[in-house]
Structures are given as structure tokens and as C-alpha cells.
C-alpha positions in Angstrom: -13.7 1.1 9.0 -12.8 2.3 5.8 -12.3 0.9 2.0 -9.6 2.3 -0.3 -6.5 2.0 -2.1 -2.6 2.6 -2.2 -0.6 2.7 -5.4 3.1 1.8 -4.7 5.2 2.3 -8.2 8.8 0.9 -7.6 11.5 3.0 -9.3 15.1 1.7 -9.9 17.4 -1.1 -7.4 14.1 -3.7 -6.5 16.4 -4.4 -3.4 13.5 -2.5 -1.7 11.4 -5.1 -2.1 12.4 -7.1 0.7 12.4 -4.4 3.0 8.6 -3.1 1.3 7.3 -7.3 1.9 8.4 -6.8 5.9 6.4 -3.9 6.0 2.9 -5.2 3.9 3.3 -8.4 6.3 3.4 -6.2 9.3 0.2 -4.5 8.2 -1.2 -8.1 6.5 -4.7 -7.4 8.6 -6.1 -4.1 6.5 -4.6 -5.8 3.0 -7.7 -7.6 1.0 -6.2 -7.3 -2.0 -2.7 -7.1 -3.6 -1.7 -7.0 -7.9 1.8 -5.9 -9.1 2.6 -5.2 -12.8 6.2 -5.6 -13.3 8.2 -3.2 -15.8 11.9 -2.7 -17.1 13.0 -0.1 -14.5 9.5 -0.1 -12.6 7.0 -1.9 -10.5 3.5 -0.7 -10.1 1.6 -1.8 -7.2 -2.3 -1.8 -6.0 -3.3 -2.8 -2.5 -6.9 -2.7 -1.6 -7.0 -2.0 2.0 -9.5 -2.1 4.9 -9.2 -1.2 8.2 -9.1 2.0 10.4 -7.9 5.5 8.7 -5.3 5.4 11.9 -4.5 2.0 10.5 -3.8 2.2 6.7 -2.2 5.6 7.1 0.7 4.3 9.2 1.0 2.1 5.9 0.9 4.5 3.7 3.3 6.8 5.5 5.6 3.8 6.0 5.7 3.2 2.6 6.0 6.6 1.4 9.7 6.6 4.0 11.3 5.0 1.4 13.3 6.9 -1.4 12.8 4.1 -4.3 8.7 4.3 -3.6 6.2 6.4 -5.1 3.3 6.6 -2.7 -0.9 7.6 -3.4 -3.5 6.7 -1.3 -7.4 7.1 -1.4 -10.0 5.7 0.9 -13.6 5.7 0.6 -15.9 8.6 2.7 -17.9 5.7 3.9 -17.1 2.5 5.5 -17.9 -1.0 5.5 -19.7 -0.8 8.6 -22.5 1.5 7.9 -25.2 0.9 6.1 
């Protein structure tokens, strides 16, 4: 298990959006935490995430399929299960 982040910033037609909420409730169980700023012409998103790399890569990379998304993603080099 692993503990990290994903920015998401939002460019341009928020149509996306829909499409980007199928996806994060598709992949609800590594999500612990979610804040969005909104902007004129922009969106900037933070998930924290938690799960298996295998797991919150396939987000990531999900995420970064679409053209009107911005994708970063860091995770921890330890986990929540060691000590």
C-alpha cells in the first residue's frame, strides 16, 4: 500500500467533468481525499490516494487519456502498512 497524490488541473469545455466523475467513482476505493479550486478557464484538482501502485496508476493513466486534463502524480516510498 502506498500514500500519495494526483493533481488534475482542468483546462477549457468542463464537459469533461462528467466523464472525469465516472472515472474517480470507478476508482472511489484508493480516493481518501478529494479538494477542487475552481478558476475562469481552469479547475485544479488534488486527490489523496491510497491503495496499490498497480491501483492508483491505472488512475492516473486514465486520467491523463483525456486531452482537457493535466495529469502529476507522486506517491510516498513507504506505505501505510509498514511500520
Amino acid at each position: 500500500m502506498r500514500v500519495g497524490v494526483i493533481g488534475i488541473v482542468l483546462k477549457g469545455d468542463k464537459n469533461v467533468s462528467i466523464e472525469m466523475q465516472k472515472l474517480l467513482n470507478e476508482y472511489s476505493d484508493v480516493i481518501i481525499g478529494r479538494m477542487g479550486v475552481p478558476r475562469d478557464g481552469m479547475s485544479a484538482i488534488s486527490l489523496i490516494v491510497e491503495g496499490s501502485v498497480e491501483r492508483i496508476s491505472a488512475l492516473a493513466g486514465k486520467l491523463g487519456k483525456f486531452p482537457q486534463l493535466s495529469v502529476k502524480s507522486a506517491l510516498t516510498s513507504f506505505g501505510t502498512d509498514e511500520n
